[in-house]
Backbone of each chain as ProteinMPNN parsed JSONL, in Angstrom:
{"seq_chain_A": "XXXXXXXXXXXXXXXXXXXXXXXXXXXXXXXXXXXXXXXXXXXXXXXXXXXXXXXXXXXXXXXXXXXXXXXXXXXXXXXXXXXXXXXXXXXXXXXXXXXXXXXXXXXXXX", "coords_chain_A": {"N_chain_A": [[128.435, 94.955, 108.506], [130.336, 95.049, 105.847], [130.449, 95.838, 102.596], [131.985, 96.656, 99.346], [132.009, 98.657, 96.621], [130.02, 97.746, 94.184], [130.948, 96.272, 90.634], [129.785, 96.316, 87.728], [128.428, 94.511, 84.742], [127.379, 95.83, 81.537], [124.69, 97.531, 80.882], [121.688, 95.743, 79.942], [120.426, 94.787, 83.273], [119.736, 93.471, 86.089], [118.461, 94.926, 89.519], [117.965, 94.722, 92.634], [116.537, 96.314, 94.965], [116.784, 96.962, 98.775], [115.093, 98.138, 100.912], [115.358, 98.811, 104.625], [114.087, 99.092, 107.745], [115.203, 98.27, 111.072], [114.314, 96.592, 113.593], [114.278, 96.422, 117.312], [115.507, 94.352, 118.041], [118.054, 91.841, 118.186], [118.463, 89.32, 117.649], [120.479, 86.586, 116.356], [120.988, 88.2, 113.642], [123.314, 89.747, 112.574], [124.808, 87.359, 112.14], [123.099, 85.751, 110.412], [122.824, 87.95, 108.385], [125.371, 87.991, 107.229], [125.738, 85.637, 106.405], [124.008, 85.388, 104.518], [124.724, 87.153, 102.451], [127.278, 85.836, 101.636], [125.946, 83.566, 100.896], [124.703, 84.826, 98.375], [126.576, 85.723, 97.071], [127.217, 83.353, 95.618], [125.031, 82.606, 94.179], [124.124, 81.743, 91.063], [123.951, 83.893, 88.293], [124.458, 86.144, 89.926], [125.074, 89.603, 90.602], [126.687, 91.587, 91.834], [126.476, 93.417, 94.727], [125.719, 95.498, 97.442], [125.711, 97.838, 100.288], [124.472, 99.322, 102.369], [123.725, 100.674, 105.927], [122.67, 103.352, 107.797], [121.58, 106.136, 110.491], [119.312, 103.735, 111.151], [118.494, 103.117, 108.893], [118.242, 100.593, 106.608], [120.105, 99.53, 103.195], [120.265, 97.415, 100.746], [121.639, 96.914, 98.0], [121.147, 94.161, 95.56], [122.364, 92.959, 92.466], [121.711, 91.457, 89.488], [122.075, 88.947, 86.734], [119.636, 88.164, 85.413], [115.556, 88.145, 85.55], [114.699, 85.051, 86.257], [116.929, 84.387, 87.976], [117.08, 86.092, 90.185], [114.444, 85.346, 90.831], [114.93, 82.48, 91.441], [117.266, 82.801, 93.76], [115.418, 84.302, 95.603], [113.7, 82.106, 96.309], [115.126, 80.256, 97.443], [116.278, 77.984, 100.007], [117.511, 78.529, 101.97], [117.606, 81.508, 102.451], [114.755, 81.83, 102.565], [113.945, 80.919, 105.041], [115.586, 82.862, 106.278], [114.015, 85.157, 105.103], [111.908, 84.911, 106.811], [112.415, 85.207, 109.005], [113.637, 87.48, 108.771], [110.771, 89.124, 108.668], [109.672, 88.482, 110.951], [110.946, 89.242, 113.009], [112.926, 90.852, 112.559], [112.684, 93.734, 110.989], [111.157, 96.686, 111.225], [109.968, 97.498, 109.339], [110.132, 97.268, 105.744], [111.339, 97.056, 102.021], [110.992, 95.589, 99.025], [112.029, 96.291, 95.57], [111.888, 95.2, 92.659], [113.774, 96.015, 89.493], [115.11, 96.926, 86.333], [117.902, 97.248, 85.016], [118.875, 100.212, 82.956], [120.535, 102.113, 82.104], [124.021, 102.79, 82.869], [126.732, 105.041, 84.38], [129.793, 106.116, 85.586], [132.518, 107.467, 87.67], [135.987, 106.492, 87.316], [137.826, 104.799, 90.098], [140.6, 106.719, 91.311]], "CA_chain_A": [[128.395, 94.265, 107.236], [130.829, 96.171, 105.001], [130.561, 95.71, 101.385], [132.429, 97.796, 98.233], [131.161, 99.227, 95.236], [130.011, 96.373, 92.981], [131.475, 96.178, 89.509], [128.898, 95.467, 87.316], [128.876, 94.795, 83.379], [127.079, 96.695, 80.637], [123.384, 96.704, 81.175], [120.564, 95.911, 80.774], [120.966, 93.514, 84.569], [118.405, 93.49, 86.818], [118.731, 95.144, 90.903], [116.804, 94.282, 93.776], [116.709, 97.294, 95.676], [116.111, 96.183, 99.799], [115.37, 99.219, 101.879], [114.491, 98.221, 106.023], [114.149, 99.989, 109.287], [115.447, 97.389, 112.302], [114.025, 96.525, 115.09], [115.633, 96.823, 118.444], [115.667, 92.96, 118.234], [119.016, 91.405, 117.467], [118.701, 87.459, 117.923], [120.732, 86.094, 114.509], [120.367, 89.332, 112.755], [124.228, 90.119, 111.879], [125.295, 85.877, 111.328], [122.446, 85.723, 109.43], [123.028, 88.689, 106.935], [126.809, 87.929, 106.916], [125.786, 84.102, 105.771], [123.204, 85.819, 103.28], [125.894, 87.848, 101.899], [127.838, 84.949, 101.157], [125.155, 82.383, 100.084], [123.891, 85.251, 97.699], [127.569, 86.213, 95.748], [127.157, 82.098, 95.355], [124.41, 82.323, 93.546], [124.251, 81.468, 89.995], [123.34, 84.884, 87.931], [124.617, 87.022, 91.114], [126.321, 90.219, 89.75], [127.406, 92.23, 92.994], [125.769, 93.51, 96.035], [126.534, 97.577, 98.014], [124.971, 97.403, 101.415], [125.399, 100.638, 103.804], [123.171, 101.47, 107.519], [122.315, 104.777, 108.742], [120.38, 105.944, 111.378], [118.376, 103.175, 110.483], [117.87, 103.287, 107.415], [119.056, 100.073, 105.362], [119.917, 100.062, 101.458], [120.951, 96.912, 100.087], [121.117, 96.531, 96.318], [121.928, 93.054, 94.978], [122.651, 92.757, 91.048], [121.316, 89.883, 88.712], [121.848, 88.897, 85.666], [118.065, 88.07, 84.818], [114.676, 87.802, 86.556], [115.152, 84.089, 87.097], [118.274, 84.341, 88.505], [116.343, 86.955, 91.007], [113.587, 83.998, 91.588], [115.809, 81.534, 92.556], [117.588, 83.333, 95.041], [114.108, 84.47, 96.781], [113.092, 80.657, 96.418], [116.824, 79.432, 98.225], [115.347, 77.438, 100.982], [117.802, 78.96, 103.633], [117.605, 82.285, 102.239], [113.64, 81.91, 102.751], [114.42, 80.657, 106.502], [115.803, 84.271, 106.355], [113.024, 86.342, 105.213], [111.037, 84.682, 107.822], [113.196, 85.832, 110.617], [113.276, 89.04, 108.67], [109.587, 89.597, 108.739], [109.004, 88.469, 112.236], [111.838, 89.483, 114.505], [114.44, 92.05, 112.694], [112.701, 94.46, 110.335], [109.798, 96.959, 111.365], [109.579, 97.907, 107.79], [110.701, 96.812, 105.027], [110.537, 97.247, 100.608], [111.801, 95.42, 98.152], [111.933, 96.565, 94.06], [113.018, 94.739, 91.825], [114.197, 97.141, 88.948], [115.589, 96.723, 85.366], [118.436, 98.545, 85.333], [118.694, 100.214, 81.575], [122.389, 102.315, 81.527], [125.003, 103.015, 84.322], [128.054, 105.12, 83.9], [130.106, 107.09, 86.656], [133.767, 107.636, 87.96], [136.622, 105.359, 87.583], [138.547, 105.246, 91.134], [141.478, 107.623, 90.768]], "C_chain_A": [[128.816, 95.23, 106.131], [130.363, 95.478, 103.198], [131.065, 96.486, 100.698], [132.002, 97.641, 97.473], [131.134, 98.213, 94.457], [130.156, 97.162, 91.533], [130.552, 94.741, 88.868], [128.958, 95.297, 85.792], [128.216, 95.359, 82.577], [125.556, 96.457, 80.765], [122.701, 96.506, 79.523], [121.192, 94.182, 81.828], [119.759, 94.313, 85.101], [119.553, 94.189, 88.348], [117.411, 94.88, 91.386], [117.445, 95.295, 94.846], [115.77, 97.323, 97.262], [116.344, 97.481, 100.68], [114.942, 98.651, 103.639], [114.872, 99.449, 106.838], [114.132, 98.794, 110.3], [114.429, 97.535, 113.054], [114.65, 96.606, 115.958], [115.828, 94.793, 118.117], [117.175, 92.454, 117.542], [119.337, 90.007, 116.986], [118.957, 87.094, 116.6], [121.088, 87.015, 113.957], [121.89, 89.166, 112.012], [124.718, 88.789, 111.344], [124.724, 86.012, 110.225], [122.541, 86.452, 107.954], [124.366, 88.351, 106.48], [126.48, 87.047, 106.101], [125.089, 84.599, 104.119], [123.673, 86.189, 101.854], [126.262, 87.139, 100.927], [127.122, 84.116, 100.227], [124.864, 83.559, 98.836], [124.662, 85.119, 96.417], [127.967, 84.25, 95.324], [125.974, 81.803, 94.245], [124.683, 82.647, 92.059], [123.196, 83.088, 89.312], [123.455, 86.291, 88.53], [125.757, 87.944, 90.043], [127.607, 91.09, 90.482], [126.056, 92.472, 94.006], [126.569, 94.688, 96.492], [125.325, 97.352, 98.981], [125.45, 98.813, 102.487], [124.016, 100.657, 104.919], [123.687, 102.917, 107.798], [121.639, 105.744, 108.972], [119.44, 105.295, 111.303], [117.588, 102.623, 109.932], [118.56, 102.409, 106.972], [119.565, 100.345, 104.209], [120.893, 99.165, 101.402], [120.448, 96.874, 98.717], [122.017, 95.551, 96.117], [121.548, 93.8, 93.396], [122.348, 91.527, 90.509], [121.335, 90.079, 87.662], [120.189, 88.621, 84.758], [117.25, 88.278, 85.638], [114.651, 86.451, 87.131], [115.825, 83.825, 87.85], [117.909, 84.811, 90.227], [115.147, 85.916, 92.286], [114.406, 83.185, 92.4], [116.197, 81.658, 94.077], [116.309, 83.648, 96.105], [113.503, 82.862, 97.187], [114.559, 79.958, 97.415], [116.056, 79.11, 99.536], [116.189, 77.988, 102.319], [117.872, 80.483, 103.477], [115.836, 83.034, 102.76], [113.322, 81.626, 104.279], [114.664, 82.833, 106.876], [114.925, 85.28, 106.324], [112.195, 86.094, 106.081], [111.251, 85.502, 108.423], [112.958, 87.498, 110.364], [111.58, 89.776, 109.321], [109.018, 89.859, 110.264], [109.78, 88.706, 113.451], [112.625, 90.556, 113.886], [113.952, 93.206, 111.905], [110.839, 94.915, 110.756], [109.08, 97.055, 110.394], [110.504, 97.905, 106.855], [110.406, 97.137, 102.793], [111.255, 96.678, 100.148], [111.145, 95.978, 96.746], [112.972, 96.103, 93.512], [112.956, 95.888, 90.112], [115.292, 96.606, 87.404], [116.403, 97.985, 85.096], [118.997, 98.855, 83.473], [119.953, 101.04, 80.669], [122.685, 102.587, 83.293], [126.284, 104.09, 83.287], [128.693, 105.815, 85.619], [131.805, 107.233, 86.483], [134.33, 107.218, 88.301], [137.857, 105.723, 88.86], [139.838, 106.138, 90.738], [142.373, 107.737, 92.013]], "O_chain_A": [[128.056, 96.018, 105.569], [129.895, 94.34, 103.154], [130.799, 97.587, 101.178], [131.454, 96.562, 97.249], [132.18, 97.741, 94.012], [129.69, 98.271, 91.272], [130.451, 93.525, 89.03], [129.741, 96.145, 85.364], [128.572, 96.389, 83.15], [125.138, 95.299, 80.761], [123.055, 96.928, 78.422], [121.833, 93.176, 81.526], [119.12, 95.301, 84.737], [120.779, 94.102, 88.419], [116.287, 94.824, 90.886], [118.524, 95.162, 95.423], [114.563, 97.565, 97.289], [117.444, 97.849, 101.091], [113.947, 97.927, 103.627], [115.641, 100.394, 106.66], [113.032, 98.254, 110.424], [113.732, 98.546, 113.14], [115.823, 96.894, 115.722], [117.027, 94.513, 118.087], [117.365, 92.725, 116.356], [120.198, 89.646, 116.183], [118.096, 87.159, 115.722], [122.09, 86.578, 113.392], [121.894, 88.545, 110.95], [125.085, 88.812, 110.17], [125.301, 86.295, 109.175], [122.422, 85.949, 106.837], [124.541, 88.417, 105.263], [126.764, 87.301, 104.931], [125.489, 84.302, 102.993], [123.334, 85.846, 100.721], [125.972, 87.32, 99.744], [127.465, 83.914, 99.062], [124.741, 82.817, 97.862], [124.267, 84.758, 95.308], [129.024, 84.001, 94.745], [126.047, 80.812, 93.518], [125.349, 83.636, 91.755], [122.062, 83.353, 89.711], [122.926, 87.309, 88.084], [126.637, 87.594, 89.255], [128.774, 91.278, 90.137], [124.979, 91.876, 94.013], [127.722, 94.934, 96.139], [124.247, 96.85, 98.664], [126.483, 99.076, 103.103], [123.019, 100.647, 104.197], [124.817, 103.381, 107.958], [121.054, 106.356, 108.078], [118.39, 105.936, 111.352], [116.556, 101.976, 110.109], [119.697, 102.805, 106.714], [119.569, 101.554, 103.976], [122.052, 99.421, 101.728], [119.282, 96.82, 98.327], [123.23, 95.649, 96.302], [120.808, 94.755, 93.16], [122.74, 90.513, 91.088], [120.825, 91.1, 87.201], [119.909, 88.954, 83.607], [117.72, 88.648, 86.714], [114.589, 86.384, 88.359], [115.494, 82.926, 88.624], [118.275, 84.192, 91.226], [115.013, 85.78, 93.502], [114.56, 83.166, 93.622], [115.813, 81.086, 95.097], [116.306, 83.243, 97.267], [112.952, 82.593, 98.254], [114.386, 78.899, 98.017], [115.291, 79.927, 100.049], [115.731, 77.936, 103.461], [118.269, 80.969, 104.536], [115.625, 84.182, 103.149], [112.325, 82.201, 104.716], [114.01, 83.662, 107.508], [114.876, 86.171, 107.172], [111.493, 87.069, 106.35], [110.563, 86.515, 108.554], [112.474, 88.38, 111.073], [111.399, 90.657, 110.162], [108.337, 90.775, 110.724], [109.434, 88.466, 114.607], [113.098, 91.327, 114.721], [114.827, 94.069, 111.975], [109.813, 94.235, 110.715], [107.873, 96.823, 110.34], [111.599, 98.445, 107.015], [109.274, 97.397, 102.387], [112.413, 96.877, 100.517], [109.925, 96.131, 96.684], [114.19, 96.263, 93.59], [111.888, 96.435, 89.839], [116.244, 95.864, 87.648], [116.048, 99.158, 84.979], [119.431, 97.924, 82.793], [120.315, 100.937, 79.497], [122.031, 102.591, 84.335], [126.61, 104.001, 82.103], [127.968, 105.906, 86.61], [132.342, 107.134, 85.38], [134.196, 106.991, 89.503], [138.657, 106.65, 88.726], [139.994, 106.164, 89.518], [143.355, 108.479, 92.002]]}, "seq_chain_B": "XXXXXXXXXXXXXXXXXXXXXXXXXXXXXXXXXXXXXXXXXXXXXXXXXXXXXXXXXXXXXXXXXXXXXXXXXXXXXXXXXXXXXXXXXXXXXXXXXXXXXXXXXXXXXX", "coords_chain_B": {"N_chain_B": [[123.056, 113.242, 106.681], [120.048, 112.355, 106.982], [117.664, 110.368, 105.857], [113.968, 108.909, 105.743], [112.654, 106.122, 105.014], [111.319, 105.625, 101.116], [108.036, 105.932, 100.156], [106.418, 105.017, 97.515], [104.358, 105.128, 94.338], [102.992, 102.752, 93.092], [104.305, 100.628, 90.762], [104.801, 100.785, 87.044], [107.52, 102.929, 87.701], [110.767, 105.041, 87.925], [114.32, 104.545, 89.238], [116.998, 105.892, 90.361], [120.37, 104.987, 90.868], [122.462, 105.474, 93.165], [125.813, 105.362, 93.347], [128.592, 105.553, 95.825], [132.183, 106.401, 97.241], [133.676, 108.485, 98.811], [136.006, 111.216, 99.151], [138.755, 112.424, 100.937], [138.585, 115.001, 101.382], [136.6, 117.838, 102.166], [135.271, 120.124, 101.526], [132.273, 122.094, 101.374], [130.853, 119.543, 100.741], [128.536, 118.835, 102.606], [126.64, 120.887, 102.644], [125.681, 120.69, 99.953], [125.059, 118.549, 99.197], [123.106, 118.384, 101.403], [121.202, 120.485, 100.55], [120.961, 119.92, 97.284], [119.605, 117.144, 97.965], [117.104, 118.769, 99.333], [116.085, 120.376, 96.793], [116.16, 118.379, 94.816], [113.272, 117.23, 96.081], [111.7, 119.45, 95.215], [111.623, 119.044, 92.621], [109.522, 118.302, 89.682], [107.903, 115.321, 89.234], [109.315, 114.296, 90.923], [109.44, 111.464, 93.357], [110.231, 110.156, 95.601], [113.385, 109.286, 97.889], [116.202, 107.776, 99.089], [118.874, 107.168, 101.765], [122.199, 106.472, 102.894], [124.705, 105.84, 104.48], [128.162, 104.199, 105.001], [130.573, 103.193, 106.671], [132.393, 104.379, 104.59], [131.075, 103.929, 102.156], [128.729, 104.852, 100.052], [125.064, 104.806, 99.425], [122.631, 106.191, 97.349], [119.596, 106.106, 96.587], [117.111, 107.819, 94.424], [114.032, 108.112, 93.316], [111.306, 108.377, 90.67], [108.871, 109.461, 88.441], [109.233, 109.46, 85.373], [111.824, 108.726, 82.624], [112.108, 111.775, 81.403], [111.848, 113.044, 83.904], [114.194, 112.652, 85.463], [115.862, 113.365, 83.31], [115.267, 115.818, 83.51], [116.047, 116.797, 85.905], [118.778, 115.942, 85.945], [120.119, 117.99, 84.092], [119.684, 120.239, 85.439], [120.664, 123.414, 86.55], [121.878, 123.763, 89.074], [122.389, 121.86, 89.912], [123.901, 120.352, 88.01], [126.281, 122.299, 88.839], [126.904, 121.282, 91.344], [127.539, 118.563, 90.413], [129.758, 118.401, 89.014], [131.057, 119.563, 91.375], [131.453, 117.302, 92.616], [132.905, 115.405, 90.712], [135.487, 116.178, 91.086], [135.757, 116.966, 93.114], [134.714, 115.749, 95.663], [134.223, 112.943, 95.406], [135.543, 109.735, 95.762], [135.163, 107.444, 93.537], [131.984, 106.717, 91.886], [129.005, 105.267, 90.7], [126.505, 105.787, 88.984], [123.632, 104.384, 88.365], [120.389, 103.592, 86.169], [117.551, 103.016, 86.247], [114.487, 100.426, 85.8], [111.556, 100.475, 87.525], [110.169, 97.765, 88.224], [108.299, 95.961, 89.686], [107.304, 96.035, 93.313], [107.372, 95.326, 96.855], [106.799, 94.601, 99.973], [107.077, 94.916, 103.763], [104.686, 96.126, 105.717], [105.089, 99.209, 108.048], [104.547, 98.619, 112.014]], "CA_chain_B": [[122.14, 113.396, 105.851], [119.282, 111.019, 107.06], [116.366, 110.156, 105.109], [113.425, 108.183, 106.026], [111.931, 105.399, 103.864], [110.277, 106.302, 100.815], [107.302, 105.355, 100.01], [106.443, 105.176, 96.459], [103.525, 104.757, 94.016], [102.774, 101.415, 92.07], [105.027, 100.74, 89.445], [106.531, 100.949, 87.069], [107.989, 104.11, 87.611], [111.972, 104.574, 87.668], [114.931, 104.546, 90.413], [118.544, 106.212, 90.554], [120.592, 104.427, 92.179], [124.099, 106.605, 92.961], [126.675, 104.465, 95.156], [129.832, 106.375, 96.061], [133.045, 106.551, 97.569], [133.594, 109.584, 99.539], [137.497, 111.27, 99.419], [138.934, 112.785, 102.54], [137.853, 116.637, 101.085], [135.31, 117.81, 102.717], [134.491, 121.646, 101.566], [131.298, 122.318, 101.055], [129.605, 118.525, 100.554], [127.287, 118.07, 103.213], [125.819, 122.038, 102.695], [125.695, 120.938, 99.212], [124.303, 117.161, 99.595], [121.305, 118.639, 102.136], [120.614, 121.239, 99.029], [120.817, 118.922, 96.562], [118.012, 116.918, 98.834], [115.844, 119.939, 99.184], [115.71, 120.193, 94.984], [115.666, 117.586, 93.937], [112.492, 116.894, 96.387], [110.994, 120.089, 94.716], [111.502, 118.241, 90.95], [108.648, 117.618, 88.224], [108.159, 113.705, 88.806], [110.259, 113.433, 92.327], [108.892, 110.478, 93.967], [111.277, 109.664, 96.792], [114.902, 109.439, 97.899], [116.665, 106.885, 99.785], [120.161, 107.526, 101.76], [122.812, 105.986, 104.011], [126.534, 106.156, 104.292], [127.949, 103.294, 106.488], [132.42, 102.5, 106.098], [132.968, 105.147, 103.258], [130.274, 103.205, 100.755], [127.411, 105.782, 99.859], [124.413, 104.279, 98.527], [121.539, 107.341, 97.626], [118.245, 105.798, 95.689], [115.939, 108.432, 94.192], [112.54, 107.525, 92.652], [110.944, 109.164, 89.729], [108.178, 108.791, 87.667], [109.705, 108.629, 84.256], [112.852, 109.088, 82.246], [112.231, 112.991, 81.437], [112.197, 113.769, 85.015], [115.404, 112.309, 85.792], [117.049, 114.038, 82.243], [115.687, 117.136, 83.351], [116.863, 116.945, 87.208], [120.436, 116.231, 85.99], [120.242, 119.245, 83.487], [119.156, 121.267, 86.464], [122.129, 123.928, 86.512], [122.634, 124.193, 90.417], [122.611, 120.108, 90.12], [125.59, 120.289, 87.409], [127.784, 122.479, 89.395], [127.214, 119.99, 92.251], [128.161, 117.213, 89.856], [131.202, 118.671, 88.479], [132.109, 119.537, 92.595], [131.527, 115.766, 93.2], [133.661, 114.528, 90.347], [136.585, 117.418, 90.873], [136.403, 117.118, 94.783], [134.285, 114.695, 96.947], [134.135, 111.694, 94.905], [136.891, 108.624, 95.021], [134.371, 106.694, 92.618], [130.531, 106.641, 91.86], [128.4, 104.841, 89.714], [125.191, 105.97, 88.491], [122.554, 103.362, 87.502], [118.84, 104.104, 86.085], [116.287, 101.524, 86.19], [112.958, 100.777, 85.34], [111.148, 99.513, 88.982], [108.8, 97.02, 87.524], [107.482, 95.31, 90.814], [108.136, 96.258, 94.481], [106.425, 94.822, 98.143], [107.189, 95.238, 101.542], [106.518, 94.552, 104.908], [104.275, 97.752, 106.142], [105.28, 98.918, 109.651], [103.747, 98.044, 112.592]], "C_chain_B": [[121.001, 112.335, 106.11], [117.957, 111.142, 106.266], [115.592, 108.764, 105.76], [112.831, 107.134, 104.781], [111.333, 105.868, 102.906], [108.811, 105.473, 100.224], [106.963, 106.202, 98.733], [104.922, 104.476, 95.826], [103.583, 103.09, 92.929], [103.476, 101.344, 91.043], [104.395, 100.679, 88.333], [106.471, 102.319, 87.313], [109.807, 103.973, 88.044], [113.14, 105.0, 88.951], [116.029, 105.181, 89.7], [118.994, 105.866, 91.531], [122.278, 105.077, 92.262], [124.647, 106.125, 94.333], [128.278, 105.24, 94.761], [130.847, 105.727, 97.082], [133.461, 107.839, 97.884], [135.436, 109.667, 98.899], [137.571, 112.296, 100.827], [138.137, 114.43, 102.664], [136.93, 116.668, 101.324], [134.526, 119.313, 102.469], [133.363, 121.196, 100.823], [129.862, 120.853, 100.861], [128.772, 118.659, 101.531], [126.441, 119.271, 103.174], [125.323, 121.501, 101.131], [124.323, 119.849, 99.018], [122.919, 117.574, 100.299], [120.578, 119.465, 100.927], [120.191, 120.497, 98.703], [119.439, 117.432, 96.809], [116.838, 117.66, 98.26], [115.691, 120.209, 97.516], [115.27, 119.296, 94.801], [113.817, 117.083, 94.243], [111.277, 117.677, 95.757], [110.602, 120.057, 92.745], [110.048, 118.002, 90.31], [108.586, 116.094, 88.946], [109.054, 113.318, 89.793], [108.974, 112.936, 92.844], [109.368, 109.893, 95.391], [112.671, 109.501, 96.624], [114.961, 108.485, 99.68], [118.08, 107.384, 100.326], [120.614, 107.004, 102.607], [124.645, 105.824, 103.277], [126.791, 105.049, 105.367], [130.236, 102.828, 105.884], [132.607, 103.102, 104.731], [131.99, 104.758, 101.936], [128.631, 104.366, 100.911], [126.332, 105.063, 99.148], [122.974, 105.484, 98.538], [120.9, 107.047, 96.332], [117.454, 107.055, 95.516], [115.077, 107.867, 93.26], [112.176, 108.761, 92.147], [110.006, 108.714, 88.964], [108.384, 108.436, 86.173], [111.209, 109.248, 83.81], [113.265, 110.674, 81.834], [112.607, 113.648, 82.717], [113.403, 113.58, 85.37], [116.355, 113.23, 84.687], [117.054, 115.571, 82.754], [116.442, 117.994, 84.671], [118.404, 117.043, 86.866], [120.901, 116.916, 85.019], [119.946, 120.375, 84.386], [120.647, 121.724, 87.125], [123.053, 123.73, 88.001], [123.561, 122.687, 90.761], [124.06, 120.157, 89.867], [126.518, 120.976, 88.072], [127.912, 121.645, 90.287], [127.902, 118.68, 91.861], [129.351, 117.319, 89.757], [132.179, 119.057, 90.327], [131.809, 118.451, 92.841], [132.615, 114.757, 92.244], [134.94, 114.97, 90.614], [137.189, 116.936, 92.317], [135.984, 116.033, 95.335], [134.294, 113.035, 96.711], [135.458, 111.171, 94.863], [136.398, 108.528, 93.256], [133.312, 107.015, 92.863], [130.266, 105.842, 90.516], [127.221, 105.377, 89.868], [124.358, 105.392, 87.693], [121.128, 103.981, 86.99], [118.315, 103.144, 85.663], [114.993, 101.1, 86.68], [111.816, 99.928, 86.943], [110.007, 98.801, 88.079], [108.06, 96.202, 88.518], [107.956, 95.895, 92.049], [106.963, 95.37, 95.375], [106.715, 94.664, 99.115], [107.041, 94.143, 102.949], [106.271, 96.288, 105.696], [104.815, 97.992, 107.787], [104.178, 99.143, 110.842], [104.214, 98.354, 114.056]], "O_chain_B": [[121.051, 111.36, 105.361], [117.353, 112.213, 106.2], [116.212, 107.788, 106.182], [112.628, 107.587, 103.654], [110.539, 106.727, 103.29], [108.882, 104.283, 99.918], [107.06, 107.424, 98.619], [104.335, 103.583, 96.436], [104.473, 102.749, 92.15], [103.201, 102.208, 90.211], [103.189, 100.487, 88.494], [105.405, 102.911, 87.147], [110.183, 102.877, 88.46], [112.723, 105.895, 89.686], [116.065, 105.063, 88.475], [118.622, 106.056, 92.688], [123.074, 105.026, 91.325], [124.366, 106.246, 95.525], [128.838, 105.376, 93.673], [130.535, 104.714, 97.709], [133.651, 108.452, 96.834], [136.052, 108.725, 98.399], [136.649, 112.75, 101.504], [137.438, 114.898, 103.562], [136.121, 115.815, 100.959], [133.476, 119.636, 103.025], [133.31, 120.313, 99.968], [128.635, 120.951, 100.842], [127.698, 118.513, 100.947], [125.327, 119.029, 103.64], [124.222, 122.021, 100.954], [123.136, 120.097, 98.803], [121.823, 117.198, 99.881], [119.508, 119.097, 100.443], [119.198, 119.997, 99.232], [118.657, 116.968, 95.979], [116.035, 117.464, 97.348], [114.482, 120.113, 97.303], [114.066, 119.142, 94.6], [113.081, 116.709, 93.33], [110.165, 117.164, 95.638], [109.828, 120.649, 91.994], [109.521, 117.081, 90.934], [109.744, 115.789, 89.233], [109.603, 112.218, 89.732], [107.876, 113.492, 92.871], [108.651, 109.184, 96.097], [113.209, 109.539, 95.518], [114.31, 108.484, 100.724], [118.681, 108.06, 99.49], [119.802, 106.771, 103.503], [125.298, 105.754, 102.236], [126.061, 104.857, 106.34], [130.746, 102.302, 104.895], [132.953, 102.388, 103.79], [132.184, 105.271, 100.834], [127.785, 104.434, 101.803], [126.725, 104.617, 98.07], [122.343, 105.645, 99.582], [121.305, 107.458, 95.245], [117.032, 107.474, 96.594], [115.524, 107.107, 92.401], [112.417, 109.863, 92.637], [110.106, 107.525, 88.661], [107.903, 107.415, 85.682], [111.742, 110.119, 84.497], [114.454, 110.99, 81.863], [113.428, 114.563, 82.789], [113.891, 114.656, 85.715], [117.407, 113.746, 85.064], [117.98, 116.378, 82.675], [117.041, 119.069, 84.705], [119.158, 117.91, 87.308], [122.091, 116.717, 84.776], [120.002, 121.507, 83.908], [121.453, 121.075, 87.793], [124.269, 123.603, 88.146], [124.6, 122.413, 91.361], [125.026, 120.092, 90.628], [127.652, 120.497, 88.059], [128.992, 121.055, 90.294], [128.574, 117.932, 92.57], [130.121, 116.516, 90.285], [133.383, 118.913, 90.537], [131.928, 118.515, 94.065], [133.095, 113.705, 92.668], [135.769, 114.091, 90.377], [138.335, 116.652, 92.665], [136.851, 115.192, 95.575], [134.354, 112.148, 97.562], [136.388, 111.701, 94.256], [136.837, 109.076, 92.244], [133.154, 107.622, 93.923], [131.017, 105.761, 89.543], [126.823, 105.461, 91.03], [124.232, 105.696, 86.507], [120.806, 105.015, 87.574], [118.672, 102.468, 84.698], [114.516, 101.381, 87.78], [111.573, 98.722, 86.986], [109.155, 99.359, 87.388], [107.037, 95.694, 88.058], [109.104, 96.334, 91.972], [105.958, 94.859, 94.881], [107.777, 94.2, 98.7], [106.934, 92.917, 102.989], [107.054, 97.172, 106.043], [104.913, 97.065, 108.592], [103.119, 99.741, 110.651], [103.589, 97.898, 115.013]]}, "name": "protein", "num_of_chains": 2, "seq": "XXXXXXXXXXXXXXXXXXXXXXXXXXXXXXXXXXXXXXXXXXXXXXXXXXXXXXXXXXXXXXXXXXXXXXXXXXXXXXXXXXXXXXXXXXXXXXXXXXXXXXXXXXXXXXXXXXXXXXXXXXXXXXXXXXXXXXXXXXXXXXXXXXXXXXXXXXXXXXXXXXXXXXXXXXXXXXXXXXXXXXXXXXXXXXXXXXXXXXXXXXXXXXXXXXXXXXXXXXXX"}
């Protein structure tokens, strides 16, 4: 599940910062996040999403324009299908933070 | 560079979130990157550090307890020459976010 550097706009935006550790269990696991993926940059308020594995170690960060925006998406009735599965078959451990993000700057590709 | 989960105290307290793009140059980052680890872990107000590399996309979370610790980590001289060899040499792109964790919650492991 590749993703590239999200391009985000001037803050203040909200992140939801999703760290996990797998299970050996795979049943669904990669459809599921692929679909997630998708349903998420669908959502209304969605700003980007940067997703890397290793050894591991998850680290997705979605982007939102507000905290509602944030709700919703956790409330998405097939998204919530999802954290089930998460909880009880694909992730030994898991964190989310959600996070007000308050400046950004860095280095424009070159 | 692997890092394990971190586990962090009750919010709020504040995140860096530093997502990269690697370039093909390779002197000196990963002696520099494990450093850069080992400091920052010995910081004022370090709280944890997150890391994973997965298809060229870097995503490396550190946790902090407030906005001084973070100003005075990336005034921390050995830091800045590391910065200036990450924008000079190792870096395509990066962004650097800072943001305020105002809730987090999990699934503990088991």
């Amino acid at each position: 599940m590749t993703t590239a550097p999200a391009v985000t706009p001037e803050p203040p935006y909200f992140a939801v910062i999703f760290t996990s550790v797998r299970r050996p269990e795979e049943a669904g696991y990669e459809a599921t996040a692929t679909r997630m993926l998708e349903l998420a940059r669908a959502q209304p308020g969605f700003l980007g999403v940067e997703s890397a594995r290793e050894d591991g170690l998850g680290i997705t960060v979605s982007y939102w324009r507000d905290l509602d925006a944030i709700a919703a998406w956790k409330a998405h009735t097939e998204h919530r299908a999802a954290q089930a599965s998460g909880r009880e078959l694909w992730y030994h451990r898991y964190t989310v933070r959600v996070a007000r993000v308050e400046r950004a700057h860095g280095l424009e590709a070159r």
